[in-house]
C-alpha positions as CSV (number, residue, x, y, z in Angstrom):
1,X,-58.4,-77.5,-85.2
2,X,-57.5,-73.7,-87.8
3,X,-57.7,-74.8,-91.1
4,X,-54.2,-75.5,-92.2
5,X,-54.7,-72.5,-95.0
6,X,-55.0,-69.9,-92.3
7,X,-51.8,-68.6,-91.2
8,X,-52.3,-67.7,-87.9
9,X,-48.7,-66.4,-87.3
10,X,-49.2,-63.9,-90.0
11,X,-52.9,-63.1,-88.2
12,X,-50.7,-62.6,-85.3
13,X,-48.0,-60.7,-86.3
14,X,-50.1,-57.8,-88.6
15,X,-52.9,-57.5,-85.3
16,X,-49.6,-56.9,-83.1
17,X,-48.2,-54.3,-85.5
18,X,-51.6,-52.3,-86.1
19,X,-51.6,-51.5,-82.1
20,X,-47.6,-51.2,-82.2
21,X,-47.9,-48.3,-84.4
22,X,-51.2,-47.4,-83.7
23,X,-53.3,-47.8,-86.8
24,X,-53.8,-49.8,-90.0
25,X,-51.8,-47.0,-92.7
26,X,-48.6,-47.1,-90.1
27,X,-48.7,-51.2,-89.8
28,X,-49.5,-51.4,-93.9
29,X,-46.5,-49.4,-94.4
30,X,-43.8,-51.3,-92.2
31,X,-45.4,-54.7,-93.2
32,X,-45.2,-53.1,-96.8
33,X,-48.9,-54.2,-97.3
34,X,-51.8,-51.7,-98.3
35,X,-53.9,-50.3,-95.4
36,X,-57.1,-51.9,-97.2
37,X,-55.2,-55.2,-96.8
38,X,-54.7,-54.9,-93.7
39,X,-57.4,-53.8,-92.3
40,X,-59.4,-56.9,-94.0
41,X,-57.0,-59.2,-92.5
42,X,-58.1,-57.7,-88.8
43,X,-61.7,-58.1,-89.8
44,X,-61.0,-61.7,-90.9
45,X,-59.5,-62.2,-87.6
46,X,-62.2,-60.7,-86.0
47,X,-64.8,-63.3,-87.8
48,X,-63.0,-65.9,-86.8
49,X,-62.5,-65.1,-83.6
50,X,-66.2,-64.4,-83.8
51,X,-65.3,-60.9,-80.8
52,X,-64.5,-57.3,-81.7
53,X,-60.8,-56.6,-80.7
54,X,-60.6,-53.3,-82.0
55,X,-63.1,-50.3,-81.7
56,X,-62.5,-48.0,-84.4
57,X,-62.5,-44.4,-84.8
58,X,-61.8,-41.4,-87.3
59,X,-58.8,-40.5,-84.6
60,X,-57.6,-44.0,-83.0
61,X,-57.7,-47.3,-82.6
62,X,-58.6,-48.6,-78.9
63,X,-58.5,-52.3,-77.5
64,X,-61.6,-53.8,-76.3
65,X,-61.0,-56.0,-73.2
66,X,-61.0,-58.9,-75.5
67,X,-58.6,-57.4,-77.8
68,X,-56.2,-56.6,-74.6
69,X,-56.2,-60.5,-73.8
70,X,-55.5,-61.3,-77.2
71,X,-52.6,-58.8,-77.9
72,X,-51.1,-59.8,-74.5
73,X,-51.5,-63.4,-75.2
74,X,-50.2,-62.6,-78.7
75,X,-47.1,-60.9,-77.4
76,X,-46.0,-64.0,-76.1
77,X,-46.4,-66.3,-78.8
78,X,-44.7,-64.3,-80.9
79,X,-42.3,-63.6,-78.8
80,X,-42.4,-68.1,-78.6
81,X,-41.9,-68.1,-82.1
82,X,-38.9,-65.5,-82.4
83,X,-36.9,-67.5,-79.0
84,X,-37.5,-70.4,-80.8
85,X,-36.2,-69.4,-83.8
86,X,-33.1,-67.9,-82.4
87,X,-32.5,-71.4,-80.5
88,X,-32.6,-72.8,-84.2
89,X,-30.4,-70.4,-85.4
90,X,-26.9,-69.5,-83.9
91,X,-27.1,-65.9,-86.2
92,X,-30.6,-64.5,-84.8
93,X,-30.0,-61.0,-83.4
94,X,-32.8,-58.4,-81.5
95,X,-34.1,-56.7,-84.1
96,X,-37.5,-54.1,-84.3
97,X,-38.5,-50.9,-83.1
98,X,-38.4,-51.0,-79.0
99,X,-40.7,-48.8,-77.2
100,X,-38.9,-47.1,-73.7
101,X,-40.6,-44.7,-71.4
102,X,-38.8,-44.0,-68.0
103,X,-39.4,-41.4,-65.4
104,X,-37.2,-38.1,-66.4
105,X,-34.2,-38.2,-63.8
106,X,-33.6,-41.5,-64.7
107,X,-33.6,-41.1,-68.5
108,X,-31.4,-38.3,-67.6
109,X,-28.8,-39.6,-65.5
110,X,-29.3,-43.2,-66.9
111,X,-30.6,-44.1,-69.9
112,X,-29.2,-41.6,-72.3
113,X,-25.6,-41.9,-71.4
114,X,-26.7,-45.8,-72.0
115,X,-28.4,-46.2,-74.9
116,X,-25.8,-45.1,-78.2
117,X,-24.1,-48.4,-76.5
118,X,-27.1,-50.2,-76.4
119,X,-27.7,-49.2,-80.0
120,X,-23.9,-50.1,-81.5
121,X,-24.5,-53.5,-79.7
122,X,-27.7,-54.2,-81.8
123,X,-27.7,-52.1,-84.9
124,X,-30.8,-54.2,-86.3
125,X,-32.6,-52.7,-83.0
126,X,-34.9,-49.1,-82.9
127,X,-36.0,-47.6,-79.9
128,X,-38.4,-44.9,-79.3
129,X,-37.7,-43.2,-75.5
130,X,-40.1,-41.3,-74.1
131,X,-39.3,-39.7,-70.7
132,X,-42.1,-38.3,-67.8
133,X,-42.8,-39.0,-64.5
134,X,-46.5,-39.9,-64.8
135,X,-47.0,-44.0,-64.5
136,X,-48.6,-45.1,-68.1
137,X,-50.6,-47.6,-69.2
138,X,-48.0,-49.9,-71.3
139,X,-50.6,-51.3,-73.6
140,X,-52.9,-48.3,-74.4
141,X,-49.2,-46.3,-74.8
142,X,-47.9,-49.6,-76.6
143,X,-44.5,-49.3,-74.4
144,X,-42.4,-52.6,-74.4
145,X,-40.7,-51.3,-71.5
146,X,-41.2,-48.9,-68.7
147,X,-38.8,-47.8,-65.7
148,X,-40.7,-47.0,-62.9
149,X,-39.5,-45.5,-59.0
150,X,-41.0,-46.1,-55.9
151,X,-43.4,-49.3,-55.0
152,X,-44.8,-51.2,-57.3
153,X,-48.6,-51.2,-57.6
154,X,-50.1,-55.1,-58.2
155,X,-50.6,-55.3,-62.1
156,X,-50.0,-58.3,-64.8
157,X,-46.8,-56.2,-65.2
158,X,-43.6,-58.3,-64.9
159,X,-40.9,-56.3,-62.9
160,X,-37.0,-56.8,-62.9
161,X,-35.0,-54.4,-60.4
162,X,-32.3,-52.3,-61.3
163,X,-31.2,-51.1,-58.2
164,X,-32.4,-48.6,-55.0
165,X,-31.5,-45.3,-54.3
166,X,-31.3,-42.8,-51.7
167,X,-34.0,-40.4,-51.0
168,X,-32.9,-37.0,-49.5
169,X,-34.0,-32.9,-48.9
170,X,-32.0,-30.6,-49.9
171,X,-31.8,-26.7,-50.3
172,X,-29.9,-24.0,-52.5
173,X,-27.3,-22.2,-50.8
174,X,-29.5,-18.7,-51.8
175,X,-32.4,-20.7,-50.1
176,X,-30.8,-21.0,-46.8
177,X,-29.0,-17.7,-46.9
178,X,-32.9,-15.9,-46.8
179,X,-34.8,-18.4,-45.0
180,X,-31.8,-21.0,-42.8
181,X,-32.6,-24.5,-43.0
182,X,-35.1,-26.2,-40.5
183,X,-33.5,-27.8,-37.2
184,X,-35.5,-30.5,-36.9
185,X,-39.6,-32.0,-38.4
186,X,-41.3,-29.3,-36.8
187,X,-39.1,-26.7,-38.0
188,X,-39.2,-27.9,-41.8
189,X,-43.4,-27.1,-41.2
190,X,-42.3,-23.4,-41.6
191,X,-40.8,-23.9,-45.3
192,X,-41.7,-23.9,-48.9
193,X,-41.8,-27.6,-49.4
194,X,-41.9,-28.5,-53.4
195,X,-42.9,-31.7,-55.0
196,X,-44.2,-33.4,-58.0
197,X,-47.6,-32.7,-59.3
198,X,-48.9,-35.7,-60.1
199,X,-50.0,-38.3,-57.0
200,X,-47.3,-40.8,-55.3
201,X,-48.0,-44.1,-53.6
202,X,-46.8,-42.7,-50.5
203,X,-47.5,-39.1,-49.2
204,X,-45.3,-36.6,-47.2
205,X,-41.2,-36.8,-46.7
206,X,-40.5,-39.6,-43.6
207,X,-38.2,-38.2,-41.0
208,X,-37.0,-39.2,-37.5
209,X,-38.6,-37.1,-34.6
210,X,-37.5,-37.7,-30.9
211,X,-37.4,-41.3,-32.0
212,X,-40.3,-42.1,-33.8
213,X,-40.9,-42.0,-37.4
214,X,-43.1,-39.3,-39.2
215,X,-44.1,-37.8,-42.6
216,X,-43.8,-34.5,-43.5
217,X,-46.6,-33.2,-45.6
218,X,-45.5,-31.2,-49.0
219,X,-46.8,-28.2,-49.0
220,X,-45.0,-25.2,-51.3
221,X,-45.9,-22.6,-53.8
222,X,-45.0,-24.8,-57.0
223,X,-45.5,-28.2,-58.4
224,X,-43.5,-29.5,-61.0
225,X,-44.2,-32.2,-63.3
226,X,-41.2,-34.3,-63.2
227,X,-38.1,-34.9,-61.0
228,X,-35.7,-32.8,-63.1
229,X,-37.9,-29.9,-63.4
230,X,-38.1,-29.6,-59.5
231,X,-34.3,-30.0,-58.8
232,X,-34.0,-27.1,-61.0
233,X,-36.4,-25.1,-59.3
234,X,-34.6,-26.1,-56.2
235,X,-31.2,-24.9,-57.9
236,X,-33.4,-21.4,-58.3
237,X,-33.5,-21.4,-54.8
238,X,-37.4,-21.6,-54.2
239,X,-37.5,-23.8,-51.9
240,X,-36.5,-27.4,-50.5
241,X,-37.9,-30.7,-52.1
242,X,-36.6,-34.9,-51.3
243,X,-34.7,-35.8,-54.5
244,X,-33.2,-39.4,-55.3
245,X,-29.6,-39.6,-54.0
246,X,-28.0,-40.4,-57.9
247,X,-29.8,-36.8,-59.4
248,X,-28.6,-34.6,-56.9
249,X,-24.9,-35.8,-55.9
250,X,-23.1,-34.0,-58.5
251,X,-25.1,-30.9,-57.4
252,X,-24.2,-31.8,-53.5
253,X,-20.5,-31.8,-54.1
254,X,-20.3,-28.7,-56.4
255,X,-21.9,-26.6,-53.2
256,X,-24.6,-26.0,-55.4
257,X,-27.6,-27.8,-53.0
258,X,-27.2,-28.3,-49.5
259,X,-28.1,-31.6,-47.8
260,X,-31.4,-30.6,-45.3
261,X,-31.8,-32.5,-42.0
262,X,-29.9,-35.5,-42.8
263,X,-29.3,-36.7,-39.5
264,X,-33.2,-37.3,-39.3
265,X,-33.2,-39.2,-42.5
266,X,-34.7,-42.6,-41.8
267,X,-32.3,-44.1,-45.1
268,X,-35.0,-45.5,-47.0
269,X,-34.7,-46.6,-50.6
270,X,-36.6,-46.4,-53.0
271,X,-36.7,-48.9,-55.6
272,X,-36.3,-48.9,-59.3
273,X,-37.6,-51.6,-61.2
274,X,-38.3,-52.1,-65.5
275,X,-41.8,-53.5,-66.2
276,X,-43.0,-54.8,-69.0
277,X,-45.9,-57.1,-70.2
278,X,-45.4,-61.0,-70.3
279,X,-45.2,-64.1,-68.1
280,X,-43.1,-67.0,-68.4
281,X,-40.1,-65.2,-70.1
282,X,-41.8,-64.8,-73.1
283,X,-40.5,-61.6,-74.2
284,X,-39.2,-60.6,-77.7
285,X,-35.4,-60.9,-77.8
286,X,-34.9,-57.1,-78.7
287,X,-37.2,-56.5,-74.9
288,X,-35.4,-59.0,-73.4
289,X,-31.7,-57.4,-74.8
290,X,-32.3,-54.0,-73.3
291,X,-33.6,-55.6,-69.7
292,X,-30.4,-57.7,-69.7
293,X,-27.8,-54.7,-71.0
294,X,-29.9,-52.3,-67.7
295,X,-29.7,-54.8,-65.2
296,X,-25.8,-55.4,-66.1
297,X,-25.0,-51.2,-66.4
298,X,-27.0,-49.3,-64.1
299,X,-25.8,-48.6,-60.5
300,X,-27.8,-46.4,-59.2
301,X,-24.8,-45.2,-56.4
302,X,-23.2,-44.2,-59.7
303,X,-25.0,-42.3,-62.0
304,X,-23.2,-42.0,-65.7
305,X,-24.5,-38.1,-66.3
């Protein structure tokens, strides 16, 4: 049994903060402790623990495997500590900085029309978005919450669904006025087919063809790095590329894409889900506030921008 001098809570919460802002003079300065302080209490913690958490450079700080355990693990038991406080007390409100990352035409479309409500609904609450397409480690990027498209890889990530959408090719009008548009799979082989630079979980654009199912491979002149960048070079009119439903409809019924081979789409969806890190529901309230307020706003068959 800790010596009942040892506040372990306070262990806790001051570890948690040094990888939540990345390094001892950030977490001294929002715990309004000095870095020295701090980092002594981490090396006391350490001792005890009698395992390195922390491997420490002149640039960053990175979490040994043990030190990954023990901020997950500490995640929750803070996050314990705060649901049972808020049980105690009818007046507790999410409050913290709250670290969003989400894939681009999402934050687009989505998020930022959301979030100034989010934000007059918990004042006490800050959140720092980041928005790209590539899939990031939530605890080396220190993200509470991440909204990712497409299937889910297996993880210790917990997942709650906001919705499917869509997937479909279009064209710019200027496209299809040099090059017409493809009457069929074999066809679409003979044009500039754009996609996203980084890999995806599932190759190629799935089409009908006499019955059967089959994927297109990409294959075009440009990559882009995320989903908004390659609509726009669609709207240039360099070539075709599959785009959720929700980031091109506007577009679609403005005349400015054109909808490519849709009587060969197969209508799959793909599915967008927010992950985070913790099991058993123990999340802190502010994580647990912005999962609820997405789940009850987003409809992807509706995007707000």
């Amino acid at each position: 049994m800790a010596r009942p001098d040892i506040n372990r809570s306070g262990e806790l919460e001051v570890f948690v903060r040094v990888i939540e802002t990345g390094g001892f003079s950030a977490a001294a300065r929002s715990l309004d402790m000095t870095p020295s302080a701090v980092s002594k209490l981490v090396a006391r913690l350490e001792q005890r623990l009698g395992t390195r958490l922390l491997q420490r450079s002149t640039r960053q700080l990175q979490l040994t495997p043990e030190g990954c355990s023990f901020y997950e693990r500490g995640l929750r038991v803070l996050a314990d500590l705060e649901e049972a406080e808020r049980c105690a007390s009818a007046h507790a409100e999410p409050r913290g900085r709250l670290r969003l990352n989400s894939n681009v035409p999402f934050g687009r479309h989505f998020l930022l029309p959301l979030l100034p409500a989010f934000l007059q609904a918990h004042p006490q609450v800050g959140v720092d978005l980041s928005l790209n397409d590539e899939v990031i480690d939530l605890l080396e990027q220190r993200t509470d919450v991440a909204v990712r498209a497409g299937p889910l890889k297996s993880s210790s990530l917990v997942a709650r669904q906001l919705g499917a959408t869509r997937m479909m090719i279009v064209a710019a009008p200027s496209y299809a006025a040099r090059h017409g548009l493809p009457a069929d799979a074999d066809a679409l082989l003979l044009h500039n087919r754009l996609d996203i630079g980084h890999a995806r979980t599932l190759q190629g654009w799935p089409l009908l063809h006499d019955g059967q199912q089959v994927r297109v491979p990409t294959q075009g002149n440009l990559r882009a790095s995320n989903g908004d960048a390659l609509r726009q070079l669609v709207l240039g009119g360099l070539g075709m590329a599959r785009l959720a439903a929700f980031q091109v409809r506007d577009d679609l019924a403005a005349g400015r894409l054109l909808p490519v081979l849709e009587e060969a789409n197969p209508g799959d969806l793909e599915e967008v889900h927010a992950v985070f890190v913790g099991q058993g529901g123990y999340l802190p309230l502010r994580v647990r506030a912005l999962l609820d307020f997405l789940v009850e706003h987003v409809d992807l068959a509706k995007p707000l921008a």
